[in-house]
One Martini backbone bead per residue (centre of mass of N, CA, C, O) as a GRO file, in nm:
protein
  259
    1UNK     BB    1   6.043   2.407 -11.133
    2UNK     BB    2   6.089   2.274 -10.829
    3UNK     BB    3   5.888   2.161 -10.590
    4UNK     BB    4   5.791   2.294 -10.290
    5UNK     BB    5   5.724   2.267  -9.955
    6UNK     BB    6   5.560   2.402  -9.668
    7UNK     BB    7   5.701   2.622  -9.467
    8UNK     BB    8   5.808   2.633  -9.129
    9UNK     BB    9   5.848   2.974  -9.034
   10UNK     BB   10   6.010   2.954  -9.354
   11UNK     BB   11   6.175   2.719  -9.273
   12UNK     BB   12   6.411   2.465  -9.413
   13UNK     BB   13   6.560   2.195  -9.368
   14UNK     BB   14   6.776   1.997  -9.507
   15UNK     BB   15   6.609   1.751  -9.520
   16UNK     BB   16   6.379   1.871  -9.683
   17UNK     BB   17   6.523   1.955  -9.899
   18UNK     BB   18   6.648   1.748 -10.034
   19UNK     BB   19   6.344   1.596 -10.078
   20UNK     BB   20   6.278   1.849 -10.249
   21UNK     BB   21   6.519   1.804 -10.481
   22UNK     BB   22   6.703   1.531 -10.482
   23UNK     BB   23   6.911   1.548 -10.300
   24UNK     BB   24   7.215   1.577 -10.092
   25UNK     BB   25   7.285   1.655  -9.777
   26UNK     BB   26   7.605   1.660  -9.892
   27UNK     BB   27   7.567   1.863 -10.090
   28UNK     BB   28   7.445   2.094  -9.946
   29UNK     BB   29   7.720   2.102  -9.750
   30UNK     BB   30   7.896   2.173 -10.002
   31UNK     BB   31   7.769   2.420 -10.088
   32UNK     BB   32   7.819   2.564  -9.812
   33UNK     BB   33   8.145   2.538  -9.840
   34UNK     BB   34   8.191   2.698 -10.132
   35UNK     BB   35   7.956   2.944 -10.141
   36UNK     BB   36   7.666   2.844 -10.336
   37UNK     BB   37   7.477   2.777 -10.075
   38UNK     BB   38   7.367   2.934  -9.814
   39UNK     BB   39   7.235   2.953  -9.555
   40UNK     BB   40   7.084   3.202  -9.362
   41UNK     BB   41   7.043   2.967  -9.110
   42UNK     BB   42   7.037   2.871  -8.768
   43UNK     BB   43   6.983   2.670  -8.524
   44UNK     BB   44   7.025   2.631  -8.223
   45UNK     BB   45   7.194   2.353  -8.282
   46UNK     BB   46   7.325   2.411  -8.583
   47UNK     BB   47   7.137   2.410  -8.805
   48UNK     BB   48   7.054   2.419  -9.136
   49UNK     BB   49   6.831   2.723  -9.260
   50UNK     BB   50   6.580   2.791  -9.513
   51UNK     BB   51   6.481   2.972  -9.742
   52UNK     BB   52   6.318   3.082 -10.015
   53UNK     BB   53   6.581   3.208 -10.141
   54UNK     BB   54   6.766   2.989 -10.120
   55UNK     BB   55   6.577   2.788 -10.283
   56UNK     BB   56   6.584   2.914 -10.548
   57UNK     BB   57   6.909   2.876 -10.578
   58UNK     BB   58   6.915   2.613 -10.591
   59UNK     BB   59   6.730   2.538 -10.833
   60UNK     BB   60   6.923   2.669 -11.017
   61UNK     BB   61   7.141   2.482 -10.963
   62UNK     BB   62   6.998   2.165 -10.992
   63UNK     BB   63   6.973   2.292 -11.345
   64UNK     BB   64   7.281   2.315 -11.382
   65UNK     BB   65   7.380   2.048 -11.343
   66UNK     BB   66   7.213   1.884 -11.527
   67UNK     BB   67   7.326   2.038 -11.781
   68UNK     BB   68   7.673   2.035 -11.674
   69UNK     BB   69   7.779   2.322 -11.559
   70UNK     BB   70   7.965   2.344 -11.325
   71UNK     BB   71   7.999   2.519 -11.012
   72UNK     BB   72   8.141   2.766 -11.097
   73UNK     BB   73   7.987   2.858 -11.313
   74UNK     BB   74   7.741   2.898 -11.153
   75UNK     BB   75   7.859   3.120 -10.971
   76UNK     BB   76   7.880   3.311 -11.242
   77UNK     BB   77   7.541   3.327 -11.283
   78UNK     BB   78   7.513   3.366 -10.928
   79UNK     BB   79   7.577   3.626 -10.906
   80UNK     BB   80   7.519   3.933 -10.809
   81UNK     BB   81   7.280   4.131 -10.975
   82UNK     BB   82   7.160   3.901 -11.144
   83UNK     BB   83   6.935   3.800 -11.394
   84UNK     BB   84   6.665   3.603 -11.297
   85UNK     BB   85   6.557   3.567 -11.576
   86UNK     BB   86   6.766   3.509 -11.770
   87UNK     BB   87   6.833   3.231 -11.626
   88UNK     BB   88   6.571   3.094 -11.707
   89UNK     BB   89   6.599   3.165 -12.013
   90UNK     BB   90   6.835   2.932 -12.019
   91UNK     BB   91   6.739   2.712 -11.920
   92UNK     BB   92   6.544   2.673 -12.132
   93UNK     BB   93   6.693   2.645 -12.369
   94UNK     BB   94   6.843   2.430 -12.285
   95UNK     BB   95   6.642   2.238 -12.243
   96UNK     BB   96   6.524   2.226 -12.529
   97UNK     BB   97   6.777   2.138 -12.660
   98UNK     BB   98   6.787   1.874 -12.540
   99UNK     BB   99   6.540   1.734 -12.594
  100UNK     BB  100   6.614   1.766 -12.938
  101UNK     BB  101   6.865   1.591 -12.924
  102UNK     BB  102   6.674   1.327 -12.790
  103UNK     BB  103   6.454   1.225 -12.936
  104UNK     BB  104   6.550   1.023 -13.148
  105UNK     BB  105   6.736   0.867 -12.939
  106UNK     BB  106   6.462   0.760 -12.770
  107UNK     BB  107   6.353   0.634 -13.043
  108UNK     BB  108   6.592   0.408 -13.071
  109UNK     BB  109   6.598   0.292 -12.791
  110UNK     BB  110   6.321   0.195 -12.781
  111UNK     BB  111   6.291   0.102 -13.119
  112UNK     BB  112   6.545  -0.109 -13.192
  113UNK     BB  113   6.387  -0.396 -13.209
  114UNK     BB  114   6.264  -0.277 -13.483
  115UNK     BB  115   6.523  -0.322 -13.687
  116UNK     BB  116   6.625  -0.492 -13.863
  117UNK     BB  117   6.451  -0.788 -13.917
  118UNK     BB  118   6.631  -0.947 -14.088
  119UNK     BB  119   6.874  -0.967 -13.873
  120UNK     BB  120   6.718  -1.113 -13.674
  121UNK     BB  121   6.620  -1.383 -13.451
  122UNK     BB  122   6.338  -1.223 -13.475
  123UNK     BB  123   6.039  -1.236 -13.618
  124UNK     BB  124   5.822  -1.009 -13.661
  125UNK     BB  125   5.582  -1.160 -13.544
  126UNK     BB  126   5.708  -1.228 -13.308
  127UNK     BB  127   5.709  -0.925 -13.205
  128UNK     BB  128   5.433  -0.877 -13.217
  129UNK     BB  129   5.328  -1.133 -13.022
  130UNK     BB  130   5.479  -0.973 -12.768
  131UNK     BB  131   5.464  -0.608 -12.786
  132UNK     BB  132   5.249  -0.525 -13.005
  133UNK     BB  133   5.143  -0.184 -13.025
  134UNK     BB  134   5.494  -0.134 -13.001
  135UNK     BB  135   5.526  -0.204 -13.221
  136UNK     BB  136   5.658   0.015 -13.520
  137UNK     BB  137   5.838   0.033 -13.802
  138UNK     BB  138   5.883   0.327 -13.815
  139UNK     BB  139   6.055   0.427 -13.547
  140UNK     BB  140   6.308   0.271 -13.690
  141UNK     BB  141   6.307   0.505 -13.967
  142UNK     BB  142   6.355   0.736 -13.786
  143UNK     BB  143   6.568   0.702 -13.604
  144UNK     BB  144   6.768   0.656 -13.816
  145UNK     BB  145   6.770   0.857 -13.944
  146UNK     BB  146   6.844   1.046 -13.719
  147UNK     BB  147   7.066   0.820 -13.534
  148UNK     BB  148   7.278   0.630 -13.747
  149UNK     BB  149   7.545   0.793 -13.624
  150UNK     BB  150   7.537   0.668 -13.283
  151UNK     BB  151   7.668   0.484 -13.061
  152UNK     BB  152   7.436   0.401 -12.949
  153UNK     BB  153   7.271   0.293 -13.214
  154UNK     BB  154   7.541   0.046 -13.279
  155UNK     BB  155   7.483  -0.079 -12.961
  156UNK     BB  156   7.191  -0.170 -13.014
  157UNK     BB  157   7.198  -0.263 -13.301
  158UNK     BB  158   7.433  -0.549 -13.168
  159UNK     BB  159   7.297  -0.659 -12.997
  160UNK     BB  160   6.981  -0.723 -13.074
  161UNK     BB  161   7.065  -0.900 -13.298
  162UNK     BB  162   7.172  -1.167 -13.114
  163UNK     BB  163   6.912  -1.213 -13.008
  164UNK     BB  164   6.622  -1.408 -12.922
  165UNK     BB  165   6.342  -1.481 -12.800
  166UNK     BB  166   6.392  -1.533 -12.506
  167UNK     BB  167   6.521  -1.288 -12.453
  168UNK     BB  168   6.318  -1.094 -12.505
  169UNK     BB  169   6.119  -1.195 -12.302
  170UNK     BB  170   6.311  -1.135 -12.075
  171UNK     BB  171   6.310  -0.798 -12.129
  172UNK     BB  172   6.006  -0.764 -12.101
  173UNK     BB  173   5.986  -0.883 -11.811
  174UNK     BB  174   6.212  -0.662 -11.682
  175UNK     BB  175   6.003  -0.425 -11.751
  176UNK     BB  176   5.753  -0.501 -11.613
  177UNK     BB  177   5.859  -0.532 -11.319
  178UNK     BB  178   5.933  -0.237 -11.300
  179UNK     BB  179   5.659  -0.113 -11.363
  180UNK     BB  180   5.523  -0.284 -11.123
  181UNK     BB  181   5.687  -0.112 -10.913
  182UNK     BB  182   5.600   0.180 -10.969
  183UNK     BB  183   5.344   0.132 -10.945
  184UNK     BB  184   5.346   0.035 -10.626
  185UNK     BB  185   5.429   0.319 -10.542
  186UNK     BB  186   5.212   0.538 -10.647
  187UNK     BB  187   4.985   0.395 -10.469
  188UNK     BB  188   5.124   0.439 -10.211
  189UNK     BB  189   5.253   0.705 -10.197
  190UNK     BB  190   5.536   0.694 -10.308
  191UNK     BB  191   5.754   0.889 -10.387
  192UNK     BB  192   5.980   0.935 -10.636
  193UNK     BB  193   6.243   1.046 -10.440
  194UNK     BB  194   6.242   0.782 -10.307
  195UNK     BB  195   6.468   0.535 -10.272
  196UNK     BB  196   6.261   0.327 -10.420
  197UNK     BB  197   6.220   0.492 -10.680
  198UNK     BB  198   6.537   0.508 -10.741
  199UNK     BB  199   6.603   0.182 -10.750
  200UNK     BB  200   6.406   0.161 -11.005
  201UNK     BB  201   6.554   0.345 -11.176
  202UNK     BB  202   6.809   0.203 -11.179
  203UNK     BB  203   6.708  -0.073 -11.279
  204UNK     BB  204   6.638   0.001 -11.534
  205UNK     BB  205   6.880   0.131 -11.638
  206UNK     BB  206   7.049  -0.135 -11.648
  207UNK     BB  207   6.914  -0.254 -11.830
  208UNK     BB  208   6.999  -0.093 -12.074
  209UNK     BB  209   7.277  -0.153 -12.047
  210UNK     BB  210   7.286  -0.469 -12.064
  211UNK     BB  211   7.127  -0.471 -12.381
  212UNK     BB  212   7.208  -0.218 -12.505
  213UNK     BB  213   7.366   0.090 -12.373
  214UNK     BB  214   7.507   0.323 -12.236
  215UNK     BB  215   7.383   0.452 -11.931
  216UNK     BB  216   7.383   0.715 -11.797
  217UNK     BB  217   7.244   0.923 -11.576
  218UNK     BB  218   7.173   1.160 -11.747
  219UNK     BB  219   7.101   1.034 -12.012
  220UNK     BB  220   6.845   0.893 -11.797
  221UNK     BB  221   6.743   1.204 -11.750
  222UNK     BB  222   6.675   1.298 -12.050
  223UNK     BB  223   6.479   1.036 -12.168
  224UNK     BB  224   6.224   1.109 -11.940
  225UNK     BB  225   6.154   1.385 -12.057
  226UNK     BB  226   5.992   1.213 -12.301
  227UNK     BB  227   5.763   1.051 -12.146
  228UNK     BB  228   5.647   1.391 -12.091
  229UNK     BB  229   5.672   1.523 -12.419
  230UNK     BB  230   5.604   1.262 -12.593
  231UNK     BB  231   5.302   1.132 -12.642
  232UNK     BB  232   5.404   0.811 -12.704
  233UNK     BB  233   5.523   0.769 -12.464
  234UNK     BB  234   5.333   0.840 -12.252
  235UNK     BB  235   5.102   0.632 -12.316
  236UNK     BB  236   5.294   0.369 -12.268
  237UNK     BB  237   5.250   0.451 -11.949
  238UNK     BB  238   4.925   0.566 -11.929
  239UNK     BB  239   4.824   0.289 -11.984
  240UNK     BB  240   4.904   0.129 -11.733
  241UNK     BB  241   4.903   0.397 -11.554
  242UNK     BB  242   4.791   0.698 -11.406
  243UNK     BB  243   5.084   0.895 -11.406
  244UNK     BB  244   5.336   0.749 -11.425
  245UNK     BB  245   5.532   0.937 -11.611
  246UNK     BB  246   5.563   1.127 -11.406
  247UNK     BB  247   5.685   0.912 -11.185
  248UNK     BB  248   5.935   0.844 -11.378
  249UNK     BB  249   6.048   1.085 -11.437
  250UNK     BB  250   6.118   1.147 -11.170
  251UNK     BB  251   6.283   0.914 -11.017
  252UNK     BB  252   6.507   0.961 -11.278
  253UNK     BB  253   6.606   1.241 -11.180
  254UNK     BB  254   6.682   1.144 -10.874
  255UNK     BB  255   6.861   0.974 -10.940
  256UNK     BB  256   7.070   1.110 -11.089
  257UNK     BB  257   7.102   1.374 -10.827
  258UNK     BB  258   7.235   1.148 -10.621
  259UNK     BB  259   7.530   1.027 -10.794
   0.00000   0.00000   0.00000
């Protein structure tokens, strides 16, 4: 579940929950208007003030929304008297099953430039003296066995084969620039989830969407969670800076959940 801020006098305003679940406001807003999530309190002044109950309710919706339950659904599922481990054990299933199901495909979309490299306009030499350790052949034979048969992968591997070098290098370079985006908001001690980092991270998704297949925001936060749970991403992410993976998959998770 996600981790929340220490509360002062058992209650949070609506705006640190947003900001520690990644939520927005309006978000919190509609949840307590539909009667899914309604604040135990308010302040003086009429503002929402959530318990720390309140908020594991919030979290279980957070996780379900993420899984694309409908609202209502959810609230069927946080009926009273429902088993709170139950719905645990439900979340970790749901989300296990879609890791399994995304580990090929974002082995695909991460590893498609090296696919079919006898039809791309770059030659293999020319994509290792690009890409260096990032280059490996087995990936892109891999990635096919498993989903070769999915519309990301003939619409990646449809852009890809017509890039030049010139192409290919500027891809590269913009993904440096995003990822040296992330170090410096990381080192600044910038949160994943403020405005910076998420739009470090909706730029992320643009480039896929512009140069690879179209990628919805849901599926570029099923994709990051591959960051940190397949160490051979992981490893390609703390490369470049320790703890990155973990701060670029916060990011896309939270920009994913702001709409």
């Amino acid at each position: 579940m996600t981790a929340y801020p220490q509360m002062t006098d058992d209650v949070l305003t609506v705006g640190q929950v947003a900001e520690s679940l990644g939520v927005t406001v309006r978000t919190l807003h509609h949840y307590d208007e539909i009667g899914l999530v309604v604040p135990s309190g308010r302040s003086a002044a009429g503002y929402r003030l959530y318990t720390e109950e309140d908020l594991r309710r919030l979290q279980h919706v957070v996780v379900y929304r993420r899984l694309g339950f409908p609202l209502e659904e959810i609230g069927e599922l946080l009926a009273d008297g429902a088993d709170v481990a139950a719905h645990l054990r439900r979340q970790r299933a749901a989300v296990t099953d879609r890791l399994d199901e995304l580990a090929g495909l974002v082995s695909a979309i991460d590893k498609a430039l090296e696919a079919e490299m006898s039809e791309y306009k770059i030659t293999r030499e020319e994509q290792r003296e690009l890409f260096g350790d990032n280059f490996d052949e087995s990936y892109a034979r891999e990635a096919e066995q498993r989903w070769g048969d999915t519309e990301a992968w003939a619409q990646s591997q449809q852009r890809a084969r017509s890039y030049t070098k010139e192409q290919w290098e500027q891809i590269k370079d913009e993904g440096d620039e995003i990822n040296a985006r992330y170090v410096r908001l990381m080192r600044d001690g910038v949160p994943a989830a403020s405005a910076e980092a998420m739009d470090t991270a909706e730029a992320a998704r643009q480039q896929i969407c512009t140069w690879f297949y179209d990628c919805p925001r849901q599926m570029h936060a099923g994709i990051a969670e591959m960051y940190v749970a397949d160490p051979r991403f992981t490893k390609s992410y703390e490369d470049i800076a320790p703890g990155l993976a973990q701060y670029v998959r916060d990011a896309v998770v939270a920009n994913a959940a702001r709409g």
